[in-house]
N, C-alpha and C positions, 0 to 999 in steps of 0.2 A: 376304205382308205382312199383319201381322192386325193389329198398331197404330197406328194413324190418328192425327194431331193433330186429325182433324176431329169433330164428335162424329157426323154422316153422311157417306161416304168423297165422296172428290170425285171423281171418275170423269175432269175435263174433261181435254183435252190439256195446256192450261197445268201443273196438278201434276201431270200424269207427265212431263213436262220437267223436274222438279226433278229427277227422278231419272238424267235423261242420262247424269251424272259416276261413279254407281255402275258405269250400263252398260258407260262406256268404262272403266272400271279394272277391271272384271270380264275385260274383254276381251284387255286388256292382261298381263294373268300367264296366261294360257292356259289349255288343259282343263286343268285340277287335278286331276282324279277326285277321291278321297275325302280330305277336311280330316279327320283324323281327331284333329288338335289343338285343332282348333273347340271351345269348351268348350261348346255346342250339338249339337254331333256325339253321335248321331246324329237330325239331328231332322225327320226321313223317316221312313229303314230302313236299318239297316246295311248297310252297302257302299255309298251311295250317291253318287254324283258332285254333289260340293259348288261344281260350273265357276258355274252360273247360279245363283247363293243369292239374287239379286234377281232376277222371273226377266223374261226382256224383253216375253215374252207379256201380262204383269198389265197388270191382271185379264183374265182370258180369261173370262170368266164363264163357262165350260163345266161344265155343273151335274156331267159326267163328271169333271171335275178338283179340285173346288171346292164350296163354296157360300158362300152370304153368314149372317155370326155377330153376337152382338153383341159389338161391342169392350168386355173388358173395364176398358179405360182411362176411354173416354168415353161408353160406353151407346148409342151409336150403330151404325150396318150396317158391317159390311164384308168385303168379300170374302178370304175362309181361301183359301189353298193348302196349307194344314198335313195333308192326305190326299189330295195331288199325288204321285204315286210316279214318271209319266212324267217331267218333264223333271229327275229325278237319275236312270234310268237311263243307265247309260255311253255306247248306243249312241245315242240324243234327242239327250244333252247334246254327242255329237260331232258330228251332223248339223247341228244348229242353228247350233254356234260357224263352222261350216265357210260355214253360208249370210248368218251375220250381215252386214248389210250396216255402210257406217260410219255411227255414229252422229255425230249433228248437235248443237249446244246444246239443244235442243228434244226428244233422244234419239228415240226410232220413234213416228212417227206411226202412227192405229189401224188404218191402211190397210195397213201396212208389215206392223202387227203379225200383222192377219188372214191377210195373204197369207204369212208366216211357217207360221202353225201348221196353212195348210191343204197346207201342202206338205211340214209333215212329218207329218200324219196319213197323206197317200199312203204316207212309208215306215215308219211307224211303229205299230199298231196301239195304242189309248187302253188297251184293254182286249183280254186275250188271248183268242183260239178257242180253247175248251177242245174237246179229242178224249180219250174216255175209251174203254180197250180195257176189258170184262170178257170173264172166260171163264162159259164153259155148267158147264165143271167146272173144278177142279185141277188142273195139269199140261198145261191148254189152250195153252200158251207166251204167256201176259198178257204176264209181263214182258222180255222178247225182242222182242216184237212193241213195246211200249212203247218198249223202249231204239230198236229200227232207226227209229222214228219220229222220235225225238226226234235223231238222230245226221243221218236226212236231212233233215228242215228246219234244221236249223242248215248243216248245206254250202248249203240257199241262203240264208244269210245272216239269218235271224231270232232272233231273242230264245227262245230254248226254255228251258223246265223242266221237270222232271217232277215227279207229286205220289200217294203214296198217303196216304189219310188214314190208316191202319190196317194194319199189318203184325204177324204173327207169327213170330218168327223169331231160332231162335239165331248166324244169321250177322251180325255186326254188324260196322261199320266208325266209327273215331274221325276227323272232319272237323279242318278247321285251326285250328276254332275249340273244338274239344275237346265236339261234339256226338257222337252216339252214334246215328243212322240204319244202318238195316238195309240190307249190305251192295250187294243187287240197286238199291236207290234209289242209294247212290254210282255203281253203275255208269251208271244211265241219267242223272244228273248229267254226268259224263263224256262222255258219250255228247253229252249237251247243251252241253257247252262251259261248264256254268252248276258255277257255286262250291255242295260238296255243303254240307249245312246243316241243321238242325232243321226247319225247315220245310218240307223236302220231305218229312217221313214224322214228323209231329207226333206219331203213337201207334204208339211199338212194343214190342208184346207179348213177352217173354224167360221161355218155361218154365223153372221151378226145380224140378218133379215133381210129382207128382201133381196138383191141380185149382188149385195155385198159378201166377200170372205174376209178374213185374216190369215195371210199368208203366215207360215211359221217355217224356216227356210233352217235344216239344219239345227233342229231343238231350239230355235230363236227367232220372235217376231219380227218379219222384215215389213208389210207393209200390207194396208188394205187393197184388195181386190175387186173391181164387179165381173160379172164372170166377161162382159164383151172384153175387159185389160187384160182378164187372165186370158184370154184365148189367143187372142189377137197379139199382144204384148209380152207378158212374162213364159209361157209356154213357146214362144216360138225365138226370143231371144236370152232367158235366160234359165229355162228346166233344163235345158238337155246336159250344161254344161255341171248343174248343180248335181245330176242326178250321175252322169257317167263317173265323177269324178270320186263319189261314195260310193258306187256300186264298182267300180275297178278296186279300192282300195279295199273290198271285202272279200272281193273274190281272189284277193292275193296273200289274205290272210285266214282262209278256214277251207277244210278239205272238204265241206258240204255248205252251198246257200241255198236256201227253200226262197223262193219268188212269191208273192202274191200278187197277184193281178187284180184291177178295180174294177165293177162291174162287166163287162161283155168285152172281148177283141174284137167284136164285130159290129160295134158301132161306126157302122158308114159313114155316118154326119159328122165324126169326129176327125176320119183319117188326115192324117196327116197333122194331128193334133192333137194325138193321143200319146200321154207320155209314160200311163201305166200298163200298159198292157208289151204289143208285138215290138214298139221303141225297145222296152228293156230287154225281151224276149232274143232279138237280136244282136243285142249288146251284148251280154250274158252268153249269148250261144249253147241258151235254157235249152238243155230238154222240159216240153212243155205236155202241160198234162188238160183235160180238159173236165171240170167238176161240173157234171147234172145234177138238178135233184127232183129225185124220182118221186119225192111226196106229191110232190106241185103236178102232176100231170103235164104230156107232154114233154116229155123226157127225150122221146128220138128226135123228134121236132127240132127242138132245141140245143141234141147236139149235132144234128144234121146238118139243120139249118147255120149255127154259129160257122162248122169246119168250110163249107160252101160258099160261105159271103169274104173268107180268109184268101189273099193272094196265094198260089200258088206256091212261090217261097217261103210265105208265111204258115199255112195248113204242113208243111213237112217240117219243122219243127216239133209239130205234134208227137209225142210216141204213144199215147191214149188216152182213153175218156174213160172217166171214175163214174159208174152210178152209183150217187151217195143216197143214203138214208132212208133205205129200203128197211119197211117195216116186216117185222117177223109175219109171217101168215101171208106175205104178197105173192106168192107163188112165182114159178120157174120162168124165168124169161125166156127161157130156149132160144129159140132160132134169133130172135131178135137183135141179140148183140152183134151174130156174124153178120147181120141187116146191115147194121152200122158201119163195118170194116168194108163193106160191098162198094157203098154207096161214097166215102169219104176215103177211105185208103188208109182211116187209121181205127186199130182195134178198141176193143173196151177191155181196160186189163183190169179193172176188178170191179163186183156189186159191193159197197161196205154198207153196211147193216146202219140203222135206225140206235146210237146210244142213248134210253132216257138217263135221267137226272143226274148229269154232267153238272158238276158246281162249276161255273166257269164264266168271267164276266161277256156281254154280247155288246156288240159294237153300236146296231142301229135301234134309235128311238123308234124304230115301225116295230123293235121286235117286243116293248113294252106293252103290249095287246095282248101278250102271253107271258105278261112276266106278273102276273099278280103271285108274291112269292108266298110261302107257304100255307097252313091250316091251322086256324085257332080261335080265341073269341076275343080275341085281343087283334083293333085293325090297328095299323099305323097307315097313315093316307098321307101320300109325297103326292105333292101340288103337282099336275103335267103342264108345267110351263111351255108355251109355245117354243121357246128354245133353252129346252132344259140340257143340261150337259153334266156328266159325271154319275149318272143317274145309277152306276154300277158302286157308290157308294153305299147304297141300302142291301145289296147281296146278304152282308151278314146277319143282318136280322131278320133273314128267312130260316137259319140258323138253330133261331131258337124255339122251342115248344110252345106251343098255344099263340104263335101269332102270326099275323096276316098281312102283307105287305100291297094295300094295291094303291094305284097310280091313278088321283080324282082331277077330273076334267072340268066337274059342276058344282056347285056348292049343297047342292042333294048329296052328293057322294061325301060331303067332310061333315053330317050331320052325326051319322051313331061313328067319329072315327074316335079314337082314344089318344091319340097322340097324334099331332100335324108336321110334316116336313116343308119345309120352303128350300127345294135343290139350289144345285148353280145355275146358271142361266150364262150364256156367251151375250144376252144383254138384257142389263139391270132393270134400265130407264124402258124399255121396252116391256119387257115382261110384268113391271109392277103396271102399264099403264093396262092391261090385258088384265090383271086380276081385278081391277076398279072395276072394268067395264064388263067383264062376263060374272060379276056378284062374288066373286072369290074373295075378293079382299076384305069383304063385309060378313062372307062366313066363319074366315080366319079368325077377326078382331070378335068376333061373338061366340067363339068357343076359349077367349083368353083368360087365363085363370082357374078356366074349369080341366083343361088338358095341356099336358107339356107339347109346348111348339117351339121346333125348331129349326132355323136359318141357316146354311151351310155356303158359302160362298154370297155369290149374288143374294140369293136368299134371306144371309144375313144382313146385307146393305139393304133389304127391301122393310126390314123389320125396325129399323132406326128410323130417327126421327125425320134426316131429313138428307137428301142427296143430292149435291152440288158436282156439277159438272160443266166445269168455267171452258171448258174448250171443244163442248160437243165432239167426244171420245164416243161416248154411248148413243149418239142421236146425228141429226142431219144440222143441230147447232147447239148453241151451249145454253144450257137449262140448268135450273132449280126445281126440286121438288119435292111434295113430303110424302115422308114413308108411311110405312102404316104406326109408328108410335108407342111400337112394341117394349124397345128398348131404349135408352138414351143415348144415342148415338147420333154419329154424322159419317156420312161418307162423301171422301172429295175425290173424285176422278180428276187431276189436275199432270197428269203425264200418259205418255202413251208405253212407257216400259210397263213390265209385266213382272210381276216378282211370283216366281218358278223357285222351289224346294221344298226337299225334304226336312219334315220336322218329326221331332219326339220328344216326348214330356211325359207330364204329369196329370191327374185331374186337382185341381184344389184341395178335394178330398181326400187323395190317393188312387190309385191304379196307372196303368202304365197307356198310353196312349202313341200312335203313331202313326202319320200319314204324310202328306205334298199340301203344299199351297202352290197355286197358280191362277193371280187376279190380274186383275187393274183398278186402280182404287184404294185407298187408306181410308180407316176407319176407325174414329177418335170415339173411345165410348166412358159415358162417366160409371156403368156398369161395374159390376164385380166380375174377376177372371174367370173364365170355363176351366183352363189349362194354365198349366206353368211350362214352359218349353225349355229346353238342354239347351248350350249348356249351363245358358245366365240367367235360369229363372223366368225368365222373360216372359210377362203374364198375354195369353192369347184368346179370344173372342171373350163375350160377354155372359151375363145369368143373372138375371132378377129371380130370385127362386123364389119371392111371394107369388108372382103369375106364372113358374112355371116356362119362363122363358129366357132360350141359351142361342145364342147365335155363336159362330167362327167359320174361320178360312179353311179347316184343317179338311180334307178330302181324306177319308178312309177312317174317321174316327169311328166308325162301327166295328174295324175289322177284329183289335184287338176285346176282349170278353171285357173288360173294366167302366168305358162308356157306355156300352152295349145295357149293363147293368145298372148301370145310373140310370140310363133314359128310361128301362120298363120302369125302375122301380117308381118311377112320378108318376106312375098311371095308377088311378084309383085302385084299378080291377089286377094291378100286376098280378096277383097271387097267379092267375089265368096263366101267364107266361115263364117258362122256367129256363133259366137262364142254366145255361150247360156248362159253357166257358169252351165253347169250341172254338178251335185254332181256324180262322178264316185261310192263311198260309196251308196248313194242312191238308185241309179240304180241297182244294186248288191242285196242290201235287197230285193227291188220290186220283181226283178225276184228268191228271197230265198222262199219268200212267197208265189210267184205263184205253185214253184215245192212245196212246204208242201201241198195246196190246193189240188194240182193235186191228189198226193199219198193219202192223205185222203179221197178225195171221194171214189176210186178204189179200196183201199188192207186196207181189216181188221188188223188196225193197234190194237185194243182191243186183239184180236188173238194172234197176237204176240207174246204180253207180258202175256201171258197164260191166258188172262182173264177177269182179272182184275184190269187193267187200267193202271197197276205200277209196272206191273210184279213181282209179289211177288209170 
């Protein structure tokens, strides 16, 4: 309540009595969660439970919740809730409605009140314990280690988020709200039970080739990059301010944030320009944890060396190093970990074990060297485009029995394949000129007809006739060029927005279908539809079904079992594959649970949160 009639607030119990009858009619229509017709809404934070809009604690003078302003009405004090985020989260505003006692004419006296907010501070943390994993290197398992974190405190029952401030990364995922965070942050969302969002990965970086990026600032394309702008430019005038201001606004709304950190703290060349790693570490007032991994060799090296090159301020944030992914049969490390504490000052508080076959999508295309997915006689071969992106769409079709997912570089490799992928690519114009020139594009066009091939984003603009791009969007100027011929289509890159959402449909046929789009580019096909989309029908990519050939925009169309099954069945040899109808959702949870299991047995997670269960 910021508007007072007084011109100083009156704090007595007499006018907070006026306010009883709001109390009791608040009470009266029940948890509400989010008034999203409030022509006020949202005036928190989006998503926020609008139950208490008056709230029964006021003033709680808690300088953590609050402060006192001047009324712009009457030029007098009074106490703001207006950067209150606790009591609209969902699980405050149900605790409270659950303990509210009845209100009187007189509404809660301040005895009532106190005894109110000190009993949901017990379950409730004001402000969240931030825990920030980084690794010593690369490929350390951060974000694995993040998601099992973030999966087992929410089984016991806490508010979780997860947060990178800085991601690179062509695997990206479209949110509900038509945001655009990098894939591995949806998951650890998931993971957390917490709605994915822009603000859990406010900066992600989308290579286009060469020393350019695509900024994506808050689930939304703000502007290209070469990395000399971004360093020199948007990192030093405008990350820090993007990044505190989502990274404040989480940790005042959930009683745990898990941190990821982007490759090393200890990149030198960077300091002072590093805005994912000890920046946030600081801000947050992470307890920080430090991930080796012990396959790689060179384990103490590496976390020696990382805590060493850390300012001295910065290495006492640490409270320990994780050696991760210790294979069974590696024998006792003994003395070597107290090695570690000797030499650095900070311990190793847990070895976690080696989990194989985690269904769980992986963030970097170097980890595609090891992802040829399943066993069978049936290959499906997805083109490795020089900048392939989304490539975590083919997961489900390792899925199924008798077939074989690998990822061909040569046009030897798409000879015995049975079915061909053309992924997304972060660029079009680039990548189809890469298929001409290393013979791909002429392996393609000479298995057409004989094998179902299919287009999925970029992919599918490469497989049309012809692509027009009047403002050099995809290139260093604006080009015309023809595709490969596949389809009758055209694509006109002719704006720089990006159409981001969620869709769900139909197949033409029947089955149920559901995924994101996230392009640039329209694409006019004289085609027959692949999909019919909710909830108008709306006919989406294309299908010549004489040659066996389907292009669309839809990102995840494997996941559900119904295209899944379309696409073997166009293989000559399908009998080879059997299609199960497994839940890609499922599978996903299973392996969420196993990594919470893991990290629970092995690293005091009580610890963490100082203690106490709930980190208060």
């Amino acid at each position: 309540m910021i508007n007072p009639t007084e011109g100083d607030q009156d704090d007595s119990e007499d006018n907070y009595g006026r306010h009883a009858a709001v109390l009791r009619s608040q009470m009266s229509r029940g948890n509400i969660g989010s008034n999203t017709e409030c022509a006020h809404y949202p005036c928190h934070h989006t998503g926020q439970n609008c139950t208490f809009c008056f709230c029964p604690l006021y003033p709680c003078l808690d300088p953590d919740l609050g402060e006192y302003v001047i009324s712009r009405r009457t030029g007098g004090r009074v106490w703001s809730c207006q950067s209150c985020l606790w009591m609209h989260r969902d699980d405050v505003a149900d605790s409270l409605f659950k303990m509210m006692p009845e209100i009187g004419e007189k509404g809660l006296d301040e005895g009532t009140r106190s005894s109110l907010k000190a009993e949901l501070e017990l379950k409730h943390r004001k402000r969240a314990r931030a825990i920030m994993v980084l690794g010593a290197t690369s490929g350390a398992g951060k974000s694995l280690l993040v998601t099992a974190l973030c999966r087992a405190y929410r089984n016991r029952g806490l508010k979780v988020a997860p947060f990178k401030s800085q991601n690179m990364s062509l695997n990206s995922m479209v949110t509900a709200d038509g945001d655009e965070i990098a894939r591995i942050q949806d998951l650890q969302a998931r993971a957390a039970g917490t709605r994915p969002r822009g603000e859990l990965n406010p900066i992600l970086l989308k290579p286009k080739g060469g020393v350019t990026s695509q900024v994506i600032v808050e689930g939304r394309p703000y502007k290209d990059c070469t990395v000399q702008e971004y360093y020199s430019q948007f990192v030093l005038e405008e990350a820090p301010a993007i990044i505190s201001r989502n990274l404040e606004r989480l940790l005042r709304s959930n009683d745990v944030l898990v941190i990821e950190g982007a490759g090393s703290p200890a990149e030198i060349n960077l300091r002072g320009k590093d805005v994912a790693n000890m920046f946030v570490a600081r801000l947050a007032k992470a307890d920080c944890l430090l991930a080796v991994n012990i396959d790689w060799g060179g384990a103490y090296a590496y976390a020696v060396g990382t805590l060493m090159l850390l300012e001295d301020e910065e290495r006492e944030l640490f409270k320990g190093v994780l050696i991760n992914n210790m294979c069974p049969g590696g024998g006792s490390l003994g003395d070597s970990l107290e090695l570690v504490e000797r030499k650095t000052g900070v311990p190793v508080l847990a070895v976690l074990p080696h989990l194989p076959s985690l269904y769980l999508p992986v963030e970097d295309s170097m980890d595609l060297d090891q992802r040829q997915g399943g066993e069978g006689i049936i290959t499906v071969a997805v083109v490795r485009l020089p900048m392939i992106s989304n490539f975590t769409d083919f997961d489900a079709l390792s899925l199924e029995e008798g077939v074989r997912v690998i990822y061909a570089r040569t046009p030897e490799e798409l000879l015995p394949a049975d079915a061909i992928i053309l992924p997304g690519t972060k660029n079009t114009v680039q990548d189809l000129n890469w298929l001409r020139e290393s013979g791909m594009a002429e392996a393609v066009l000479a298995k057409a007809g004989a094998v179902p091939i299919l287009g999925i984003c970029g992919g599918y603009q490469m497989l049309g006739r012809r692509i027009i791009d009047a403002h050099g969007l995809e290139g260093s100027g604006p080009s015309e060029m023809e595709g490969l011929g596949l389809l009758d289509a055209v694509t006109y890159f002719d704006t720089y927005d990006k159409r981001t959402v969620q869709v769900s449909g139909s197949l033409a046929d029947g089955g149920e279908v559901r995924g994101y789009e996230i392009h640039m580019g329209r694409t006019e096909s004289a085609e027959g539809a692949l999909f019919q989309l909710r909830p108008d029908r709306r006919p989406e990519g294309s299908w010549d079904r004489k040659r066996k050939v389907m292009g669309s925009y839809m990102h995840g169309l494997f996941d559900l079992p119904a295209f899944r099954g379309l696409f073997l069945s166009m293989i000559e040899r399908h009998e080879g594959a059997r299609t199960k109808g497994t839940d890609h959702d499922a599978e996903i949870e299973t392996s969420l649970d196993r990594l919470a299991a893991m990290i629970e047995e092995h690293l005091d997670l009580d610890a963490l949160l100082g203690g106490d269960g709930h980190g208060a």
